[in-house]
KEKOL-538985 format. One record per residue (C-alpha): residue in one letter; chain; x, y, z. Coordinates in nm, 2 decimals. Example, Ala and Ser with C-alpha at 12.3 -4.5 7.8 and 13.67 -1.06 7.14 Angstrom:
ATOM,res,chain,px,py,pz
ATOM,A,A,1.23,-0.45,0.78;
ATOM,S,A,1.37,-0.11,0.71;
//
This chain:
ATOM,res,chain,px,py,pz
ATOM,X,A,0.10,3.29,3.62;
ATOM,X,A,0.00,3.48,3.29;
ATOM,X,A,-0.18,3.78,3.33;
ATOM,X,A,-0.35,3.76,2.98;
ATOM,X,A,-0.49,3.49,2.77;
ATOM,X,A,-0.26,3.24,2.55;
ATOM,X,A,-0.26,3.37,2.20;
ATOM,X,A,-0.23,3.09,1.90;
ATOM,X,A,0.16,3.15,1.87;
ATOM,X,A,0.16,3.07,2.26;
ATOM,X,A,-0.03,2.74,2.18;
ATOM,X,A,0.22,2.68,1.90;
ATOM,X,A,0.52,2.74,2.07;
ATOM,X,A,0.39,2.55,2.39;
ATOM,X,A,0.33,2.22,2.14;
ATOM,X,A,0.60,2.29,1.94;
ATOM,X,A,0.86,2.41,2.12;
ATOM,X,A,1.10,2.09,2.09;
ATOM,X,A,1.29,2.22,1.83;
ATOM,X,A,1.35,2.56,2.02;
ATOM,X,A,1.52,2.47,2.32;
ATOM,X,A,1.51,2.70,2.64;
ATOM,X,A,1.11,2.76,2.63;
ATOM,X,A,1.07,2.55,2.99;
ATOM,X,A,0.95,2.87,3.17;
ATOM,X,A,0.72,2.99,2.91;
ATOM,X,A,0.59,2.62,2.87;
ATOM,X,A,0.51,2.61,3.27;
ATOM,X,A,0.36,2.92,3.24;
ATOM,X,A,0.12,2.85,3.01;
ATOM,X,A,0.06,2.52,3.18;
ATOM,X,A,-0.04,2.69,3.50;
ATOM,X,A,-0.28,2.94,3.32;
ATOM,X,A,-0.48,2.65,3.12;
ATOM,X,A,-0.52,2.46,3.44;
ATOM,X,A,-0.74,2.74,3.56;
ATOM,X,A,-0.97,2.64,3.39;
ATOM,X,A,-1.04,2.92,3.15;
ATOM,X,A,-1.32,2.92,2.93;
ATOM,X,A,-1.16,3.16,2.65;
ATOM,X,A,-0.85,2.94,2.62;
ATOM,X,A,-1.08,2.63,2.61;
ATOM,X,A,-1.23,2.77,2.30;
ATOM,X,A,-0.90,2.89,2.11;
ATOM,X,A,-0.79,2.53,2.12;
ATOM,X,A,-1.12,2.37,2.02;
ATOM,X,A,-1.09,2.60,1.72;
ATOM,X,A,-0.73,2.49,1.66;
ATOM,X,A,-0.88,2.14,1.63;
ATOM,X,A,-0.89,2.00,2.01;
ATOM,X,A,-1.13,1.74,2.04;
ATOM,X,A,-1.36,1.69,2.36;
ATOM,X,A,-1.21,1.43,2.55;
ATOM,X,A,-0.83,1.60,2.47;
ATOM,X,A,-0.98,1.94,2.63;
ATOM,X,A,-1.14,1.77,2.97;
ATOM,X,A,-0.80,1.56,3.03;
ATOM,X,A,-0.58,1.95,2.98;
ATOM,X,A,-0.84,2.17,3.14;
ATOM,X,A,-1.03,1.94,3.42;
ATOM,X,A,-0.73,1.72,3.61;
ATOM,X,A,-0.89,1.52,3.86;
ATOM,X,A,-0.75,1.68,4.22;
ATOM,X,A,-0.86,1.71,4.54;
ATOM,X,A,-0.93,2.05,4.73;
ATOM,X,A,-0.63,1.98,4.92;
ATOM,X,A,-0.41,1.88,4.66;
ATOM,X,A,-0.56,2.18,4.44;
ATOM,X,A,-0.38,2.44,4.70;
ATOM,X,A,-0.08,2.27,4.67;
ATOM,X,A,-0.09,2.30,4.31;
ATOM,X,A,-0.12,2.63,4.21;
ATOM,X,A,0.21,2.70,4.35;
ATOM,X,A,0.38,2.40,4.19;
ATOM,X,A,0.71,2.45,4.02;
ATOM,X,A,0.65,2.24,3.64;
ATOM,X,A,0.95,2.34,3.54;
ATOM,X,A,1.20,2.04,3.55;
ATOM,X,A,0.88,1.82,3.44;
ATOM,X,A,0.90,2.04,3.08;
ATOM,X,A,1.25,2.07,3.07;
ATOM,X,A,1.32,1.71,3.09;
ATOM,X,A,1.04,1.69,2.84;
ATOM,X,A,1.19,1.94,2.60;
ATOM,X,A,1.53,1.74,2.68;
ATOM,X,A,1.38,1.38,2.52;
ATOM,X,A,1.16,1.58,2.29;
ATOM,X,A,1.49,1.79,2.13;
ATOM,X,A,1.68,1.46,2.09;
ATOM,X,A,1.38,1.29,1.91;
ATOM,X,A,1.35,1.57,1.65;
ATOM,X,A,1.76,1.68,1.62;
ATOM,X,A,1.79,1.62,1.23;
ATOM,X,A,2.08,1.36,1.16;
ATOM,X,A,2.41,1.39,1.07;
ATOM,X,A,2.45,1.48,0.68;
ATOM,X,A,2.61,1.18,0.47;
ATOM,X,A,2.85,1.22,0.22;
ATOM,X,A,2.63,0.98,-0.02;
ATOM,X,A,2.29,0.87,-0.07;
ATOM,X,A,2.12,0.57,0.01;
ATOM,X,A,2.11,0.53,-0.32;
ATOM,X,A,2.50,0.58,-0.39;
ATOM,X,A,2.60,0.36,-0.17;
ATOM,X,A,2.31,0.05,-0.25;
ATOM,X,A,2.44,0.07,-0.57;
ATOM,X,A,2.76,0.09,-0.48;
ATOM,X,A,2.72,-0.24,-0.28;
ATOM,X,A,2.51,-0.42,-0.54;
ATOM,X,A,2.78,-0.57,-0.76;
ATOM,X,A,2.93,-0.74,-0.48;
ATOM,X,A,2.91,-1.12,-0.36;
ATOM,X,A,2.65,-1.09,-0.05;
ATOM,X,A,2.90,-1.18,0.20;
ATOM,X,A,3.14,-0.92,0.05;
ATOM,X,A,2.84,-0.70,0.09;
ATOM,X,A,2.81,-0.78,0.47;
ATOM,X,A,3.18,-0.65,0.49;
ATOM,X,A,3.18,-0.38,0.33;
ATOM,X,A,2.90,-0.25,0.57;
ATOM,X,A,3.10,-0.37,0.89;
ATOM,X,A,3.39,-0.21,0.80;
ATOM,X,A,3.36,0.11,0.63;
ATOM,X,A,3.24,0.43,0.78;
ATOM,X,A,3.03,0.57,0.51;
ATOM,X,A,2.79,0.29,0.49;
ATOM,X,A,2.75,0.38,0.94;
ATOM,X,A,2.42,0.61,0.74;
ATOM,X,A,2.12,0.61,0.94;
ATOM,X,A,1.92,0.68,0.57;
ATOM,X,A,2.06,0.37,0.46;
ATOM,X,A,2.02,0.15,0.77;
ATOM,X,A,1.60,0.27,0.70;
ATOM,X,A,1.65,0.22,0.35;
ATOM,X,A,1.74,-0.14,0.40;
ATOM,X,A,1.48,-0.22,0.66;
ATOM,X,A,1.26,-0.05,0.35;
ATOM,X,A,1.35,-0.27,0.10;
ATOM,X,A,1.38,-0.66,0.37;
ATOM,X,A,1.02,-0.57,0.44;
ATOM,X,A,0.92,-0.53,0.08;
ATOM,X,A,1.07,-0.88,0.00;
ATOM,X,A,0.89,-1.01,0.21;
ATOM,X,A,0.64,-1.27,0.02;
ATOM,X,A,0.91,-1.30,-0.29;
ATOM,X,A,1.25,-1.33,-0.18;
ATOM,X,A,1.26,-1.46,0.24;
ATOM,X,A,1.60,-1.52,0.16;
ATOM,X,A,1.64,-1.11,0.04;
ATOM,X,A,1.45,-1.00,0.33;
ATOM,X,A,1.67,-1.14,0.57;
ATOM,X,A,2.03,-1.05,0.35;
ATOM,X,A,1.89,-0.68,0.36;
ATOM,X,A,1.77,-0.70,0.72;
ATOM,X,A,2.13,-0.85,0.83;
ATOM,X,A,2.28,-0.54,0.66;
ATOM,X,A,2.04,-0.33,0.82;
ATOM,X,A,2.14,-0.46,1.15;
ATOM,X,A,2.50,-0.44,1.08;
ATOM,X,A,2.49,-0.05,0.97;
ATOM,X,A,2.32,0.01,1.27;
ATOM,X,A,2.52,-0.14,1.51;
ATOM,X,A,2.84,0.06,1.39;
ATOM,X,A,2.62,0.40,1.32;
ATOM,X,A,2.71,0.70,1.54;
ATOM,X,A,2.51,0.88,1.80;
ATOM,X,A,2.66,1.20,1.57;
ATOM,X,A,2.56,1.02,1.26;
ATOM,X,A,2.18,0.92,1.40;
ATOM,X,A,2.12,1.28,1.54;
ATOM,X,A,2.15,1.19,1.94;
ATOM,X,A,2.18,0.87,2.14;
ATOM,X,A,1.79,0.81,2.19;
ATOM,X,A,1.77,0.81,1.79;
ATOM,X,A,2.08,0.60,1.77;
ATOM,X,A,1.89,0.38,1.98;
ATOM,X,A,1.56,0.40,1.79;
ATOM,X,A,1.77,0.28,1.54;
ATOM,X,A,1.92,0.02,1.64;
ATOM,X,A,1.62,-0.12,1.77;
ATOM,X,A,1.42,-0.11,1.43;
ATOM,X,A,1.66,-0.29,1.26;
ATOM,X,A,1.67,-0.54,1.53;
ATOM,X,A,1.33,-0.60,1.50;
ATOM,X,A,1.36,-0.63,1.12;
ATOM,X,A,1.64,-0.86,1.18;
ATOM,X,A,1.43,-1.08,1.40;
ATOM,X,A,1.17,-1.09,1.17;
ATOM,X,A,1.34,-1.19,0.90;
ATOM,X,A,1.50,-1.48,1.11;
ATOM,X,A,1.10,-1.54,1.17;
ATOM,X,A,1.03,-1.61,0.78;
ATOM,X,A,1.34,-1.82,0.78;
ATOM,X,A,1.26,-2.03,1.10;
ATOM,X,A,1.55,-1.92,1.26;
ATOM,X,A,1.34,-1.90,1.58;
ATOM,X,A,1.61,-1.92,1.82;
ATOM,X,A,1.77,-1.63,1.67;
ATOM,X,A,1.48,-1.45,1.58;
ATOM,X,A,1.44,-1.45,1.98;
ATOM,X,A,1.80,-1.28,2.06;
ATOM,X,A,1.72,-0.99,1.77;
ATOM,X,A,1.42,-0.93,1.91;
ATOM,X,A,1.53,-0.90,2.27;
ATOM,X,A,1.79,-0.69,2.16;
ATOM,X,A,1.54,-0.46,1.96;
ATOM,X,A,1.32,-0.43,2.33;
ATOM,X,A,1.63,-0.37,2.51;
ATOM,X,A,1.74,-0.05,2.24;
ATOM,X,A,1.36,0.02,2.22;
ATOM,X,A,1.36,0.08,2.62;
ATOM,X,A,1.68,0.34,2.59;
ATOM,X,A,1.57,0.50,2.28;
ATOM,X,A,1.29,0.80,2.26;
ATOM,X,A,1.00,0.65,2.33;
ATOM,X,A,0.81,0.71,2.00;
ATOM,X,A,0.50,0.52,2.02;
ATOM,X,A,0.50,0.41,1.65;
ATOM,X,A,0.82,0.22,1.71;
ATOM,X,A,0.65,0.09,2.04;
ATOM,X,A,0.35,-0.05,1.80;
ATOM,X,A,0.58,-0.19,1.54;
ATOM,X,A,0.82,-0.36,1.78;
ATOM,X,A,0.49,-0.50,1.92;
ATOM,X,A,0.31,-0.61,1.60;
ATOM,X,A,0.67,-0.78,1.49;
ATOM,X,A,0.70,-0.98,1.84;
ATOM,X,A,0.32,-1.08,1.80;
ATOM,X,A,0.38,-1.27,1.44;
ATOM,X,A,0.72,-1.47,1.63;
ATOM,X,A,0.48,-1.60,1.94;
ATOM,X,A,0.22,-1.66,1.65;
ATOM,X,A,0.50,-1.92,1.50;
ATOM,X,A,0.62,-2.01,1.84;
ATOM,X,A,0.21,-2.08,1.90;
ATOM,X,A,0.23,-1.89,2.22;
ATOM,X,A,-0.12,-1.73,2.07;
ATOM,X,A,-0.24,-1.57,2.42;
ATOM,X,A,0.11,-1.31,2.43;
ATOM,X,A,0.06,-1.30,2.03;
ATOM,X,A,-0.30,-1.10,2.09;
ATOM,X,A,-0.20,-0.94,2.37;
ATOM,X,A,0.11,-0.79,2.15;
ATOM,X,A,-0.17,-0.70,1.91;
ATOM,X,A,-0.39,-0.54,2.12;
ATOM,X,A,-0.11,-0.34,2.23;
ATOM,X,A,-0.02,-0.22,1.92;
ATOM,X,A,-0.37,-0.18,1.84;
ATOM,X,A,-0.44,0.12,2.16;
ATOM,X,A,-0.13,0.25,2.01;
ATOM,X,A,-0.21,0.32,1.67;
ATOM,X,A,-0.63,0.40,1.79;
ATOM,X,A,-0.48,0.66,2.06;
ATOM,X,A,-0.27,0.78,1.72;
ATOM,X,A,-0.60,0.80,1.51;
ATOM,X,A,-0.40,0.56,1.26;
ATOM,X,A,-0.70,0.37,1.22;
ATOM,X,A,-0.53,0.18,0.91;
ATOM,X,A,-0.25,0.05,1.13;
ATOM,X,A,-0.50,-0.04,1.42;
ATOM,X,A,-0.67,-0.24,1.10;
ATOM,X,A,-0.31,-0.39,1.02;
ATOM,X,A,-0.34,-0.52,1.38;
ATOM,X,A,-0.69,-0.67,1.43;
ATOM,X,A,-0.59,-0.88,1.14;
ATOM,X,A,-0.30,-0.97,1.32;
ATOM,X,A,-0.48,-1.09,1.62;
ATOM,X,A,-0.72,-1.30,1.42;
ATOM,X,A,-0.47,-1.49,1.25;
ATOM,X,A,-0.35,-1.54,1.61;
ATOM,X,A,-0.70,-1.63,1.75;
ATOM,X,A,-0.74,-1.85,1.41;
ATOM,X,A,-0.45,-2.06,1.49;
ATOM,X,A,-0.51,-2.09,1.81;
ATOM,X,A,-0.83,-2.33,1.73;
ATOM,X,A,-1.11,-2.01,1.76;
ATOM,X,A,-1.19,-1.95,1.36;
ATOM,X,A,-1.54,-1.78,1.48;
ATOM,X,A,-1.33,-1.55,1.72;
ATOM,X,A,-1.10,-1.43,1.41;
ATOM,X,A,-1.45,-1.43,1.19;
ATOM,X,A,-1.59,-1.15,1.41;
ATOM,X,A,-1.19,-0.98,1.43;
ATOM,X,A,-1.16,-0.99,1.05;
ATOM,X,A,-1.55,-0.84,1.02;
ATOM,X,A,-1.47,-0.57,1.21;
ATOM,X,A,-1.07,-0.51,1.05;
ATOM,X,A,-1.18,-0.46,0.71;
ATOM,X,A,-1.39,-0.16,0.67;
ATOM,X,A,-1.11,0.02,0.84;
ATOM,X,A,-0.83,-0.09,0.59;
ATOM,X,A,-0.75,0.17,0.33;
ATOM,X,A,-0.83,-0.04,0.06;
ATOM,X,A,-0.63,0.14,-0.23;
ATOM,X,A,-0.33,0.25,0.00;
ATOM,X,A,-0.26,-0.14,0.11;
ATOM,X,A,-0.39,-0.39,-0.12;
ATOM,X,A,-0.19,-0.69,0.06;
ATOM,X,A,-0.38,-0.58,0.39;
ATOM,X,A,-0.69,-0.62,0.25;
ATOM,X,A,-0.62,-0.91,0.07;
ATOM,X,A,-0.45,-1.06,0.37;
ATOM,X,A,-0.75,-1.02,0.56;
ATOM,X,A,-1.00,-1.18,0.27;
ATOM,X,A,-0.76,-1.46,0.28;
ATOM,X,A,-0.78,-1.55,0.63;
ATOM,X,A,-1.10,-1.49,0.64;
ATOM,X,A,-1.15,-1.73,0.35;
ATOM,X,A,-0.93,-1.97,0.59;
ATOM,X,A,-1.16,-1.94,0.86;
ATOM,X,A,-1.50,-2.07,0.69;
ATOM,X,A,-1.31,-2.34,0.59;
ATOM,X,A,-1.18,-2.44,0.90;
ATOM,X,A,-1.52,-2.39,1.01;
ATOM,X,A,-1.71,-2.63,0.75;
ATOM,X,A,-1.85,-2.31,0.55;
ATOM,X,A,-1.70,-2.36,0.20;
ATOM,X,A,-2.03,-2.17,0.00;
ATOM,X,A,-1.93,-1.84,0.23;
ATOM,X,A,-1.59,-1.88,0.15;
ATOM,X,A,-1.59,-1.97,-0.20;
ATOM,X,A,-1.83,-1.62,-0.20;
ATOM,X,A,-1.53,-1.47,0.02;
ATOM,X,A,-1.28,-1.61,-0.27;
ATOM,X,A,-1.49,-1.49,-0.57;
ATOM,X,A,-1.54,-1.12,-0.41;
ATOM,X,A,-1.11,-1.16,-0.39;
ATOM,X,A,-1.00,-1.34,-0.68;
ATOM,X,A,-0.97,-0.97,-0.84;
ATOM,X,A,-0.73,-0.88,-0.56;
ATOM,X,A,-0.46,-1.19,-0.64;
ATOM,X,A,-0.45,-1.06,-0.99;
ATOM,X,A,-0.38,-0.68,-0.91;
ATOM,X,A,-0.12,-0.77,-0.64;
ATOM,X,A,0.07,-0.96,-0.90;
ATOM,X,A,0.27,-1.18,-0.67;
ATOM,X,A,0.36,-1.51,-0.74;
ATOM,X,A,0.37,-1.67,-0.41;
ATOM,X,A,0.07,-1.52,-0.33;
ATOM,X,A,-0.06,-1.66,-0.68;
ATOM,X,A,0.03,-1.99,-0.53;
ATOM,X,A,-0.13,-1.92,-0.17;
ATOM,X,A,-0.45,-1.82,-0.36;
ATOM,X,A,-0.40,-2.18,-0.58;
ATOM,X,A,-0.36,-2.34,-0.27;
ATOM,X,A,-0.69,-2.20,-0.12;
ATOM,X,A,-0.85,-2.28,-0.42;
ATOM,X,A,-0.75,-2.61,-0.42;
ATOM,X,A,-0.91,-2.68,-0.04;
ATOM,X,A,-1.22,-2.52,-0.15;
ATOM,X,A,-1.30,-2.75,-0.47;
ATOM,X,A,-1.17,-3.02,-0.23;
ATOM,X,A,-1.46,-2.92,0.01;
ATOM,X,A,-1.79,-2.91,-0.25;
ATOM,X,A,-1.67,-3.18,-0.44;
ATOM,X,A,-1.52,-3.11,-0.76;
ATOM,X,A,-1.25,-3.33,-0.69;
ATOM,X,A,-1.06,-3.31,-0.99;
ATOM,X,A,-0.99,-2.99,-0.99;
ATOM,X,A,-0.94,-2.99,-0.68;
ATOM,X,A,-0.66,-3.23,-0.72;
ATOM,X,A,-0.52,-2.98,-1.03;
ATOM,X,A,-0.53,-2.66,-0.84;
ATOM,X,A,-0.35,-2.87,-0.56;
ATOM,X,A,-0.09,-3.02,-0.73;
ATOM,X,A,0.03,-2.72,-0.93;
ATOM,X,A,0.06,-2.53,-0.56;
ATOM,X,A,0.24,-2.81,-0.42;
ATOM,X,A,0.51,-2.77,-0.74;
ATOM,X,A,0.52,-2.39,-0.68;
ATOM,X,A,0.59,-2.44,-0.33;
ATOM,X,A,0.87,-2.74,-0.39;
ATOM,X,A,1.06,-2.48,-0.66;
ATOM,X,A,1.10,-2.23,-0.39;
ATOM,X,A,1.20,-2.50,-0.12;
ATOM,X,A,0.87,-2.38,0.11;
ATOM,X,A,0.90,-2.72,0.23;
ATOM,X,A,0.63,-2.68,0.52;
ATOM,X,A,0.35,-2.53,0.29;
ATOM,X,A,0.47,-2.82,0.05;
ATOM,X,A,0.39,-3.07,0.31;
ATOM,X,A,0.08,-2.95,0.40;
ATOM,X,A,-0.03,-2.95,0.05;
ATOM,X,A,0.06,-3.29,0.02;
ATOM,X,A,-0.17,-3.41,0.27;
ATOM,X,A,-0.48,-3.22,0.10;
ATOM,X,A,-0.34,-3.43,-0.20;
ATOM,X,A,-0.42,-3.80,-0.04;
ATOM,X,A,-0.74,-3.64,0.11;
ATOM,X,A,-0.85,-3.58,-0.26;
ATOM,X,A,-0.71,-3.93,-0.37;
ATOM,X,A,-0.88,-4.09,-0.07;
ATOM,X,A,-1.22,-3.92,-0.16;
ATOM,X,A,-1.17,-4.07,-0.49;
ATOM,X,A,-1.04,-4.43,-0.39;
ATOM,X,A,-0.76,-4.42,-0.60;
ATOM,X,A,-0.52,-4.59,-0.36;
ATOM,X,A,-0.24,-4.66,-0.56;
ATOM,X,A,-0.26,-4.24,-0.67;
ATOM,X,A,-0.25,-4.19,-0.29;
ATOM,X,A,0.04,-4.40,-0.17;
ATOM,X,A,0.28,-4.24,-0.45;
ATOM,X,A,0.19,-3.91,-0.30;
ATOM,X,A,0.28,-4.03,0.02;
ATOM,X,A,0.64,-4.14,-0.11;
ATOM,X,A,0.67,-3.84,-0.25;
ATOM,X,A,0.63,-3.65,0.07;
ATOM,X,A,0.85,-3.86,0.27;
ATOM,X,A,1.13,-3.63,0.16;
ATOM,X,A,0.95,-3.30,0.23;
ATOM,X,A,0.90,-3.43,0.58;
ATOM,X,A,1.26,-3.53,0.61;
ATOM,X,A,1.37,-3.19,0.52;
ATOM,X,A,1.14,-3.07,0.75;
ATOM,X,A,1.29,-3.23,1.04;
ATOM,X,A,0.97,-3.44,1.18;
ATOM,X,A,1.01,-3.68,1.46;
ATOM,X,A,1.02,-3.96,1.40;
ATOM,X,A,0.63,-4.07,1.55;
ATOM,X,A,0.52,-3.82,1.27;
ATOM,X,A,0.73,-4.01,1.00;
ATOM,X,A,0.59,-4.34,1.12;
ATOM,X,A,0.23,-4.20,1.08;
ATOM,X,A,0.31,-4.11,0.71;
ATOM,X,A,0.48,-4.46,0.65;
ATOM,X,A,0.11,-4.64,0.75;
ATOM,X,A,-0.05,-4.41,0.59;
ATOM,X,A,0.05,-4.59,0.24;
ATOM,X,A,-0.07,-4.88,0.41;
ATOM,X,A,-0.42,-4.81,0.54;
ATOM,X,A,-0.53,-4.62,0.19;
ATOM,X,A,-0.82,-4.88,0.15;
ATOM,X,A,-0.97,-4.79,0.47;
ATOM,X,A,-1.12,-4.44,0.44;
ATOM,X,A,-1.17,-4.40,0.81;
ATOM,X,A,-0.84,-4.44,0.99;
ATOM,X,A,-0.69,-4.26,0.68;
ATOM,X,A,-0.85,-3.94,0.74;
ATOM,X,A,-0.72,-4.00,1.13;
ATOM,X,A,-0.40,-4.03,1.04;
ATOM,X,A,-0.48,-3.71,0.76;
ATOM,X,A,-0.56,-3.51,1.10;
ATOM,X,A,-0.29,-3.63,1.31;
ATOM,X,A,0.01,-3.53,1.06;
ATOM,X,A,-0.17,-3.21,0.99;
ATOM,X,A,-0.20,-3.15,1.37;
ATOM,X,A,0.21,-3.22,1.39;
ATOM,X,A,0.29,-2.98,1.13;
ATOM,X,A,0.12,-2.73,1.25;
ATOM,X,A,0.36,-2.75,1.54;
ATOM,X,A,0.68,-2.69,1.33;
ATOM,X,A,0.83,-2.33,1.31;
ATOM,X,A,0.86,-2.33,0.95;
ATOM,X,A,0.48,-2.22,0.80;
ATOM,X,A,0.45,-1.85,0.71;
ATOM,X,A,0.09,-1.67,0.74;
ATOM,X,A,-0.04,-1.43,0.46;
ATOM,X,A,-0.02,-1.09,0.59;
//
């Protein structure tokens, strides 16, 4: 046991010792001084910047008298060398690549996309862990433009990874953390493209990497946030929170109260498609003073948007045209143009809902275009049937059964059974009678809702 107090360089190298290996003993021997109790020591680490509750759980381990004997003459040293083991691999720097990230995306770039996916299988130099990140970077960023991108990027991603090196990645656990982020990219790119079956294997594939890697917690919280917005689309909302809340103890034990924001939100769009809008109304409430408002705009402005969502769903259109007002400067800044259209859209259900019906039927239509040109054949659909709900409010019948022909081939593309098609089909023929319209309104909104193909604003 030490005979003297821990000095700050014995705090330092005790916390920091992963990337000296061989410090075991002098780990175990601070160990067994702090768990003395002492008061000096106690107050040297507050200083450092210990909080409270850190202190008690070093300093005050709950044991018995008999245990406490036993104790004193434990042996911690395999417990820190094992620890120094995983904590050495985690922070071993990567093997140094003979070019960038940069060299070799542009290198890459002039190619056909499956030429691209070759390239990557086949030649060593693109096996780069920098560019396997770099490529997760850049699927994620194209992820409200380009689905197509984000999953061509994410497929490369997963490629480079699965022929990257142990050498190349810095140890096995890291080659594992690797492999299992750009699983979990790949899966969620096979999400956004409805690839759900798919998106299922990546993502099993990502846990099952994620289990032999590190153990880094972050990765934990991302794999976990990722798997919550597939059971979202596979409406499996229970698992979907639970995934959240996960995530969320993560990031709060983290103090990344920003990325615990990024997963309340999460939860409430779960909780709001799950049929509980005044659930994801309290969620979103409590989300949005914690979002760091400058760093992630599309947070924030996923979070009005839902929100917005949620008084509609729950009759409240003056709160959420006030929601949509207090946001409108948001959809501007972002400068997105499916998000322009989501935001059309939005509009469109909320002059629908106080009455201003023809501009209601304006904002509505030019969404519905938007979402057509960039084959978003679900959000398309569902636009559609805002459409007749305008023309039936109206009473212009003959407006609402050409809408209705026109969606015909959305739902085709779509894949709807054939109960659902039927129920579109009589819709054309019931547009005099306001009443079992809006049934059948409800019914083929209810039956879209079930398909795998809608993406949520987030």
């Amino acid at each position: 046991m030490l005979t003297e107090h821990a000095t700050a360089e014995d705090f330092e190298g005790f916390l920091k010792s992963a990337s000296r290996p061989g410090n075991a003993a002098g780990n175990a021997r601070v160990m067994r001084h702090l768990l003395t109790g002492c008061s000096l020591c106690w107050h040297r680490l507050d200083d450092l910047g210990w909080d409270d509750s850190r202190l008690q759980r070093l300093f005050q381990l709950p044991v018995d008298r008999g245990e406490e004997q036993a104790a004193q003459g434990y042996d911690y040293s395999p417990a820190f060398a094992a620890a120094e083991q995983s904590l050495e691999a985690f922070f071993t720097e990567s093997q140094r690549a003979e070019s960038s990230p940069e060299e070799l995306m542009a290198e890459l770039a002039p190619l056909p996309l499956d030429e691209q996916a070759r390239w990557v299988s086949s030649y060593s130099r693109f096996h780069n862990s920098q560019l396997v990140k770099r490529l997760i970077d850049g699927s994620h960023a194209a992820r409200y433009e380009n689905p197509g991108r984000m999953l061509h990027l994410a497929n490369l991603a997963h490629l480079a990874a699965e022929s990257c090196t142990a050498a190349c990645a810095g140890s096995a656990l890291r080659l594992a953390d690797l492999r299992s982020q750009a699983a979990r990219q790949y899966g969620n790119a096979l999400r956004v493209s409805g690839r759900m079956r798919e998106a299922e294997e990546a993502f099993a594939d990502a846990q099952r990497f994620g289990s032999e890697g590190t153990g880094d917690p972050p990765l934990r919280a991302s794999l976990c946030e990722q798997m919550a917005s597939l059971r979202i689309f596979q409406r499996r909302f229970q698992e979907a929170v639970e995934l959240s809340e996960e995530a969320g103890r993560i990031y709060r034990d983290l103090g990344e109260t920003h990325l615990q924001a990024s997963t309340m939100v999460q939860k409430a769009i779960a909780l709001l498609y799950a049929g509980e809008p005044e659930s994801a109304v309290r969620v979103l409430n409590r989300a949005i003073p914690l979002i760091d408002h400058d760093g992630d705009p599309h947070l924030l402005l996923a979070a009005c948007h839902n929100l917005i969502r949620c008084y509609i769903d729950l009759a409240q259109p003056e709160q959420a045209l006030s929601i949509y007002f207090e946001a409108r400067n948001l959809y501007r800044e972002l400068n997105d143009s499916l998000i322009a259209l989501r935001a059309g859209w939005q509009e469109g259900q909320l002059l629908r809902d106080l009455g201003h019906l023809r501009a209601a039927e304006s904002a509505l239509l030019r969404a519905r275009q938007g979402f057509l040109e960039r084959e978003l054949f679900y959000e398309a659909a569902v636009v559609s049937l805002d459409v007749t709900a305008v023309y039936l409010k109206l009473g212009e019948a003959e407006s609402l059964q050409r809408t209705v022909s026109e969606t015909v081939p959305i739902f085709t593309a779509l894949g709807v059974d054939r109960e659902a098609l039927a129920a579109l089909l009589q819709l054309q023929q019931v547009a005099h009678q306001s009443r079992q319209a809006f049934e059948l309104i409800r019914f083929l909104s209810s039956r879209l809702e079930q398909l795998p193909h809608r993406q949520v604003l987030r």
